[in-house]
Backbone as JSON, one array per atom type, in Angstrom:
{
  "sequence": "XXXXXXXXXXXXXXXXXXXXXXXXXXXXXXXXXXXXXXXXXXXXXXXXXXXXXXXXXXXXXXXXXXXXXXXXXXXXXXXXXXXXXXXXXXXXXXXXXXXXXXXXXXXXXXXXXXXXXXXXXXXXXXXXXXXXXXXXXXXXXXXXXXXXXXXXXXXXXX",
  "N": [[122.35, 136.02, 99.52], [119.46, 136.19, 98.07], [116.45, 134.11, 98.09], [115.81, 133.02, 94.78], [112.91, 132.05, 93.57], [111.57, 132.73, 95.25], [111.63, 135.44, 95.31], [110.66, 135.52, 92.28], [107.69, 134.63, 92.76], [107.04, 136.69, 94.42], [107.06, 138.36, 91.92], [105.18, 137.29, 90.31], [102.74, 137.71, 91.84], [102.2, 140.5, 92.23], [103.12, 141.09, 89.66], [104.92, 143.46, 89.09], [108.28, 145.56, 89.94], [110.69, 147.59, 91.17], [113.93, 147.92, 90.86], [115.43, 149.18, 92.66], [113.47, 148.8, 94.75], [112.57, 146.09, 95.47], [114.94, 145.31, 96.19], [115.3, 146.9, 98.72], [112.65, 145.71, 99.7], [114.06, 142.86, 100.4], [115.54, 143.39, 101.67], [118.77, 143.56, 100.24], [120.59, 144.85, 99.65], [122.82, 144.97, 97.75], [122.18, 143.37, 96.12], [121.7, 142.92, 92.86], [119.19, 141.36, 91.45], [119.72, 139.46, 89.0], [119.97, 136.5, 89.02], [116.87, 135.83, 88.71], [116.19, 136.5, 86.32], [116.36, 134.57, 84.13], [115.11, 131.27, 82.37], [113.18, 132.73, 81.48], [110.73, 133.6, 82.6], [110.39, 135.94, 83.93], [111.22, 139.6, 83.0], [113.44, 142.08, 82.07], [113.09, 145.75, 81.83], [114.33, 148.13, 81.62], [114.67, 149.86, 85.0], [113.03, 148.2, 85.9], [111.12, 144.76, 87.26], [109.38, 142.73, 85.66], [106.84, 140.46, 85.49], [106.21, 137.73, 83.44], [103.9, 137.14, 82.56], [102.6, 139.8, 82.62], [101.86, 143.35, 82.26], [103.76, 146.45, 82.84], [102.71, 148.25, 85.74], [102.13, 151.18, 86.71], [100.81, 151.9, 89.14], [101.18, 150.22, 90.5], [103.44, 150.21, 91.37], [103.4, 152.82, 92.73], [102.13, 151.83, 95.1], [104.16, 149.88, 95.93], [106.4, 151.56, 96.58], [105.18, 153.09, 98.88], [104.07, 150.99, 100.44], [107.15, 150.07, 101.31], [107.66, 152.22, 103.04], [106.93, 151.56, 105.02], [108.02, 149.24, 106.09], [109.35, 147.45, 107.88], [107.02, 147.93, 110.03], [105.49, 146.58, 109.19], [103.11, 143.32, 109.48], [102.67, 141.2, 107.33], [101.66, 141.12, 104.47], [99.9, 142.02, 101.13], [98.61, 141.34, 97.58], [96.2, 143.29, 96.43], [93.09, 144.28, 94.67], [92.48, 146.32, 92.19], [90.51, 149.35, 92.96], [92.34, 149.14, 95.79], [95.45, 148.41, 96.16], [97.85, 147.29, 98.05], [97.18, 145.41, 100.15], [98.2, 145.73, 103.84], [99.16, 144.0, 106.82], [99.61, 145.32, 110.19], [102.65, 145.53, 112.93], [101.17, 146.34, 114.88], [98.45, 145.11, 114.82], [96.87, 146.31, 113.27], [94.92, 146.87, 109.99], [95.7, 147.67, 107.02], [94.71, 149.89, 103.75], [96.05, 149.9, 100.69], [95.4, 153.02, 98.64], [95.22, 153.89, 95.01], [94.88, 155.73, 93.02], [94.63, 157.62, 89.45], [94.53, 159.97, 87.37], [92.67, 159.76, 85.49], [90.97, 158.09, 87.12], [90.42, 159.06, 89.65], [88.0, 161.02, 90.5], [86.24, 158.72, 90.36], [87.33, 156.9, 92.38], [87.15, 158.33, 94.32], [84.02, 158.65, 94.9], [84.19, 156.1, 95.19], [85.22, 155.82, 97.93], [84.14, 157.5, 99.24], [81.18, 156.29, 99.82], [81.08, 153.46, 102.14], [80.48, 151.45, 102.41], [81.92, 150.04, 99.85], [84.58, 149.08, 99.83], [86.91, 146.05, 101.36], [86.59, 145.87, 104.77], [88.94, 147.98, 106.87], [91.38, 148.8, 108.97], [92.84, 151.3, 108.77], [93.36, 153.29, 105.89], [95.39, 154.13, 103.39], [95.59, 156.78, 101.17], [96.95, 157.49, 97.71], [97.02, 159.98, 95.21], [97.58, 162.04, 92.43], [97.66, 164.82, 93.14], [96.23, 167.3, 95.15], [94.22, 167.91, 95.06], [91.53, 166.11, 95.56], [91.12, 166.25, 97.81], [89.79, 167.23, 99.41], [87.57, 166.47, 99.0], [86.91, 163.86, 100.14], [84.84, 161.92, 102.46], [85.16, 160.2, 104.84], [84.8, 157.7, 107.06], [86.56, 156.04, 108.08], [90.24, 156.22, 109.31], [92.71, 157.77, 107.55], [95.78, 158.65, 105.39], [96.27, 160.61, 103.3], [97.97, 161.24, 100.53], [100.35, 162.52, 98.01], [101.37, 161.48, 94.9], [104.69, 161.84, 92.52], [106.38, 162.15, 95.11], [105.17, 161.39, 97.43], [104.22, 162.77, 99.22], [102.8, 162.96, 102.21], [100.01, 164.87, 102.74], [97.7, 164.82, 104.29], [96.83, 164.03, 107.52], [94.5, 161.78, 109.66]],
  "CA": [[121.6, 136.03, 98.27], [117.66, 135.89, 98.0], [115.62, 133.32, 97.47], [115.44, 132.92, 93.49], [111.82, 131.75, 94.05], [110.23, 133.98, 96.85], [111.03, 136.97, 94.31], [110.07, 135.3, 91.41], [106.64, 134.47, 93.12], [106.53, 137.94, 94.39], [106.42, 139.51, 91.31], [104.05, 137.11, 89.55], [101.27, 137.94, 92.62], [102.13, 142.19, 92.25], [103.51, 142.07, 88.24], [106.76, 144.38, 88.69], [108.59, 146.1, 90.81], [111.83, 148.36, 90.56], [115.29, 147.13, 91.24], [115.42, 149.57, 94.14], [111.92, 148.01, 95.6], [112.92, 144.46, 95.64], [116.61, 145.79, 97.26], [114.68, 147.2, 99.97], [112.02, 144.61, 100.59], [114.58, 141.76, 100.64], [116.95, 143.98, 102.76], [119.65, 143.17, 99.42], [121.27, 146.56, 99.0], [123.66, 144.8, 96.55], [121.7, 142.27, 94.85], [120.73, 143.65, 91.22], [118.35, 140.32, 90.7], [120.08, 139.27, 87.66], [119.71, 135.38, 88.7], [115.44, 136.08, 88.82], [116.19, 136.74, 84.32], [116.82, 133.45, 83.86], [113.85, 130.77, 82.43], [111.85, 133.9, 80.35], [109.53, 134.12, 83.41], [110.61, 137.29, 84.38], [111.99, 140.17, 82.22], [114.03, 143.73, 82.71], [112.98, 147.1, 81.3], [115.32, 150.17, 82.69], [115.28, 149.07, 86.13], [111.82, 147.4, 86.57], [111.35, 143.64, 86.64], [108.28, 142.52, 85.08], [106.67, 138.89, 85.28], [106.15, 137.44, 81.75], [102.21, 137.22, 82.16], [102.03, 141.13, 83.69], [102.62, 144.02, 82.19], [104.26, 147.5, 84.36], [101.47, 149.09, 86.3], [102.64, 152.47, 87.48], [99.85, 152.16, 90.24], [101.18, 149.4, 91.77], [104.43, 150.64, 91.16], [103.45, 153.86, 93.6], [101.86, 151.02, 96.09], [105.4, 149.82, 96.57], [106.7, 153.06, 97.54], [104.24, 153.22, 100.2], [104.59, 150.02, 101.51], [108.04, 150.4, 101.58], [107.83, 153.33, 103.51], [106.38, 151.15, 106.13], [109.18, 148.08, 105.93], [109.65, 147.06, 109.81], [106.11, 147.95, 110.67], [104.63, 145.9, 108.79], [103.96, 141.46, 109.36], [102.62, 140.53, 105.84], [101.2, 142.18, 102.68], [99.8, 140.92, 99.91], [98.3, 142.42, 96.78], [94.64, 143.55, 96.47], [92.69, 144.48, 93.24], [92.48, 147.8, 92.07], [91.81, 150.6, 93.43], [93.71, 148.66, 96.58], [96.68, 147.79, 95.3], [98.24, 146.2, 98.28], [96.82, 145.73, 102.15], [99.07, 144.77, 105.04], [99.13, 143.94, 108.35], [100.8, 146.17, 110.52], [102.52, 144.92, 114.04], [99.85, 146.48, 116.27], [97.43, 144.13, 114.08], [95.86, 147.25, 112.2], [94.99, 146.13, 108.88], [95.85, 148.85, 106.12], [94.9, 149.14, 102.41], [96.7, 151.32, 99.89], [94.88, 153.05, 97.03], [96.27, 154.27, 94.46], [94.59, 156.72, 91.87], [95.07, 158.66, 88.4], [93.68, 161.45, 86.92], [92.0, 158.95, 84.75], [90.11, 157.2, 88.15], [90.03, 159.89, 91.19], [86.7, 161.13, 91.08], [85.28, 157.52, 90.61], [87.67, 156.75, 93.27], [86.62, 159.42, 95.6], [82.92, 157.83, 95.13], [83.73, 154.63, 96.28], [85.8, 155.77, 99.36], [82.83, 157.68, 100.4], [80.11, 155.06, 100.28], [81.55, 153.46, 102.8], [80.47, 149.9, 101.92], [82.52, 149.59, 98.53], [85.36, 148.57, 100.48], [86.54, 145.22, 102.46], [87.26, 146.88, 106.17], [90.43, 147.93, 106.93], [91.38, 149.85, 110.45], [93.4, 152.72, 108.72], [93.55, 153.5, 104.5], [96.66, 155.55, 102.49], [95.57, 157.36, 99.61], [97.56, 157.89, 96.94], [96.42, 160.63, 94.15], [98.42, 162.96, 91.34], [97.83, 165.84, 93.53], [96.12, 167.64, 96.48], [92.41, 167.81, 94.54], [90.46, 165.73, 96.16], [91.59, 166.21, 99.62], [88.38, 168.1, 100.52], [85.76, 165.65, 98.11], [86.98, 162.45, 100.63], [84.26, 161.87, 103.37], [85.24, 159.17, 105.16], [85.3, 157.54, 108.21], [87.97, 155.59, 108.31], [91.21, 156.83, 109.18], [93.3, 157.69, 106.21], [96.6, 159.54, 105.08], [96.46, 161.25, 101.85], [99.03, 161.67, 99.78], [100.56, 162.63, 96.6], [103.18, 160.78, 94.11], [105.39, 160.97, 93.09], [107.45, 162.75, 95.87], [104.96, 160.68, 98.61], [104.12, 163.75, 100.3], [101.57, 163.89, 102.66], [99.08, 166.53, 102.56], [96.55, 165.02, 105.63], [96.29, 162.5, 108.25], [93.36, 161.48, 110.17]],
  "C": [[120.14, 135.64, 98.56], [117.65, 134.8, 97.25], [115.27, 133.35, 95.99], [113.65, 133.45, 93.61], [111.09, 132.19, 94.36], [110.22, 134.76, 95.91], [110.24, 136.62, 93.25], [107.87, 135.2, 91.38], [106.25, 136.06, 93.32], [106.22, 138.7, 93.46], [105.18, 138.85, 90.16], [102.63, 137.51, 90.51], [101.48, 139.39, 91.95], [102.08, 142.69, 90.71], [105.09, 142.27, 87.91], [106.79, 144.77, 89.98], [110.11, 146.09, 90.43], [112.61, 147.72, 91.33], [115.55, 147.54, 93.12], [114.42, 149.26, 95.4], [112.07, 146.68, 96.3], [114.37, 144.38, 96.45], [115.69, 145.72, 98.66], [113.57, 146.3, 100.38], [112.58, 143.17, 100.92], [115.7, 141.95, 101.11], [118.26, 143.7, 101.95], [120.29, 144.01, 98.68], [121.52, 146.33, 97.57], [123.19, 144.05, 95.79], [121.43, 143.03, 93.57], [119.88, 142.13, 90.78], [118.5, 139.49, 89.64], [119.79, 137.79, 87.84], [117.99, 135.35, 88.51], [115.3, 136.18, 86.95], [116.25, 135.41, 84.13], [115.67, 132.46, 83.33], [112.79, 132.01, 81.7], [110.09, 133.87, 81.59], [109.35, 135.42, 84.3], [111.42, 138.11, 83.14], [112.16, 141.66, 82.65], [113.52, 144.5, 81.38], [113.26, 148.54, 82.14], [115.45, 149.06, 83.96], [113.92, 148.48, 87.07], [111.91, 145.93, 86.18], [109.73, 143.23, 86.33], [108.02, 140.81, 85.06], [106.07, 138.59, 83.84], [104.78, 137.6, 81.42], [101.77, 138.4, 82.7], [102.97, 141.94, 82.46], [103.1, 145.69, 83.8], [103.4, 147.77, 84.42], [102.48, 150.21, 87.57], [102.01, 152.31, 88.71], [100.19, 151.26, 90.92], [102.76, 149.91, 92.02], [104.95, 151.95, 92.45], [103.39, 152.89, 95.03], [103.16, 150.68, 96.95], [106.0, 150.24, 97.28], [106.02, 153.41, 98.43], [104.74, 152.43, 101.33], [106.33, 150.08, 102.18], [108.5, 151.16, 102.9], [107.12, 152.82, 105.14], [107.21, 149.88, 106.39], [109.79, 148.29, 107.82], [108.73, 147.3, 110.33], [104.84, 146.99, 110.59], [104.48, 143.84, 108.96], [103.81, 140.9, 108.31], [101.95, 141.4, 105.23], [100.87, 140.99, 101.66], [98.78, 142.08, 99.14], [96.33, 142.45, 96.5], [94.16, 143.69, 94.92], [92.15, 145.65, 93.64], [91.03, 148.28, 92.8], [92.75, 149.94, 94.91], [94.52, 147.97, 96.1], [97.06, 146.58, 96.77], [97.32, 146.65, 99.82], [97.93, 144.68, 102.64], [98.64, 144.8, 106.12], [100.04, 144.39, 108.91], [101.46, 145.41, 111.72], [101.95, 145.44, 115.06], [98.69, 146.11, 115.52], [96.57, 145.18, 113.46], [95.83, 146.57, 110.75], [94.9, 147.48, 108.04], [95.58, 148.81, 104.59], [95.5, 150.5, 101.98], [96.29, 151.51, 98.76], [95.31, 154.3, 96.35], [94.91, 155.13, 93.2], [95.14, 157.61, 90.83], [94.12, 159.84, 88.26], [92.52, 160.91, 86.62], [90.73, 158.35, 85.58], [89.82, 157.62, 88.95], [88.76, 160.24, 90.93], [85.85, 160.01, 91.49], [85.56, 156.93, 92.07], [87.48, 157.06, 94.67], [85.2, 158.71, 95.64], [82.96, 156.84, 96.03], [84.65, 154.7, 97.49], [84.7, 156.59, 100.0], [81.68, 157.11, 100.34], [80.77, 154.28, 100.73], [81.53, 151.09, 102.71], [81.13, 149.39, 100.44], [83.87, 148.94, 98.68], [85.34, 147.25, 101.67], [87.12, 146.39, 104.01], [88.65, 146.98, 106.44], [90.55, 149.19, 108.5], [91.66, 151.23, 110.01], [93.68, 152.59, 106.93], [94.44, 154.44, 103.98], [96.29, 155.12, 101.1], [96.68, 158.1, 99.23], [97.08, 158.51, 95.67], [97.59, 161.58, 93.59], [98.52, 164.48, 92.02], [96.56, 165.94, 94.62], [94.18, 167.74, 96.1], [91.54, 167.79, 94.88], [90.6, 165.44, 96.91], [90.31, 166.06, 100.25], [87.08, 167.36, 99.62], [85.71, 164.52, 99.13], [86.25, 162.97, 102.34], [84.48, 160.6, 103.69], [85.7, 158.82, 106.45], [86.06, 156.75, 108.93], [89.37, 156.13, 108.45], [91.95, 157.02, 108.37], [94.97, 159.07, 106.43], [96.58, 159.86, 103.68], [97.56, 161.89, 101.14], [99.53, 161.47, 98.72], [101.91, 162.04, 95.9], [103.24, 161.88, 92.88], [106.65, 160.69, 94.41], [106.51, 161.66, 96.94], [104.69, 161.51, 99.56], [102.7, 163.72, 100.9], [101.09, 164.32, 103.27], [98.39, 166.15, 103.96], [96.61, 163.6, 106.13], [95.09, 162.45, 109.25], [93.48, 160.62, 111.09]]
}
C-alpha cells in the first residue's frame, strides 16, 4: 500500500491526476486510492483525484502522460508553472521540461520557445500541442520532441 501522505502531497504540488497516473507512478496496479478521500483534502470526479485547493487542469493532466512515458528514466520531477508543466531529471542527468499547449495558447507558446531566453535551461524540451500546426513555426535550439495529445504521438525529434 502507498504512502497515504506522499500521494496526498503529490497531488496538492501538481492538483490532479487520474487513477491510472498515480497506479503507474506508485508502481500500485491495484490500489484505486480510496484511503487518499478521506479528511476532504482530496476529492474524486470519474477517475481523477483532485486536491481540495486545485481544480482539474487538462494540461497538466497531458504532462502526466508524458512523464509517465518516461517512468524508469527518470530520478525526480517536480511541477513547473505553465507553459512547463513538469521538468525532470533524467538518469544521464539531462534536465527535461514538458510543455503543454492549447489551441487557446500555441502561437503565444510558439513565441516564447523561440526567443530563446523565456525559458529556465533545460538540456532537452517535449512539446505537447492539439495537433501537428506548429511543427514548422518552432525555431529552436534546444533539442525537443514534438508531439500531439491525446494519442502522444510524435510527429519530430531533434
Amino acid at each position: 500500500m502507498v504512502d497515504k501522505l506522499k500521494v496526498i502531497n503529490f497531488l496538492q504540488d501538481f492538483g490532479c491526476a487520474r487513477l491510472d497516473q498515480l497506479q503507474k507512478l506508485y508502481n500500485a496496479e491495484d490500489d484505486n486510492f480510496k484511503n487518499i478521500l478521506s479528511g476532504n483534502i482530496v476529492s474524486k470526479k470519474g477517475e481523477i483525484f483532485v486536491h481540495n485547493t486545485k481544480k482539474i487542469n487538462e494540461k497538466m493532466l497531458i504532462a502526466l502522460d508524458i512523464l509517465i512515458k518516461y517512468k524508469g528514466r527518470f530520478v525526480k520531477f517536480y511541477q513547473g508553472y505553465e507553459p512547463i508543466f513538469i521538468t525532470f531529471l533524467s538518469k544521464d542527468n539531462l534536465l527535461y521540461h514538458i510543455i503543454v499547449a492549447d489551441e487557446e495558447n500555441e502561437k503565444g507558446i510558439v513565441k516564447l520557445i523561440n526567443s530563446s531566453q523565456s525559458f529556465p535551461k533545460a538540456d532537452r524540451l517535449i512539446f505537447a500541442f492539439p495537433d501537428e500546426s506548429e511543427l514548422m513555426n518552432i525555431n529552436c535550439e534546444t533539442p525537443f520532441i514534438y508531439t500531439t495529445y491525446p494519442e502522444l504521438e510524435v510527429i519530430n525529434t531533434e
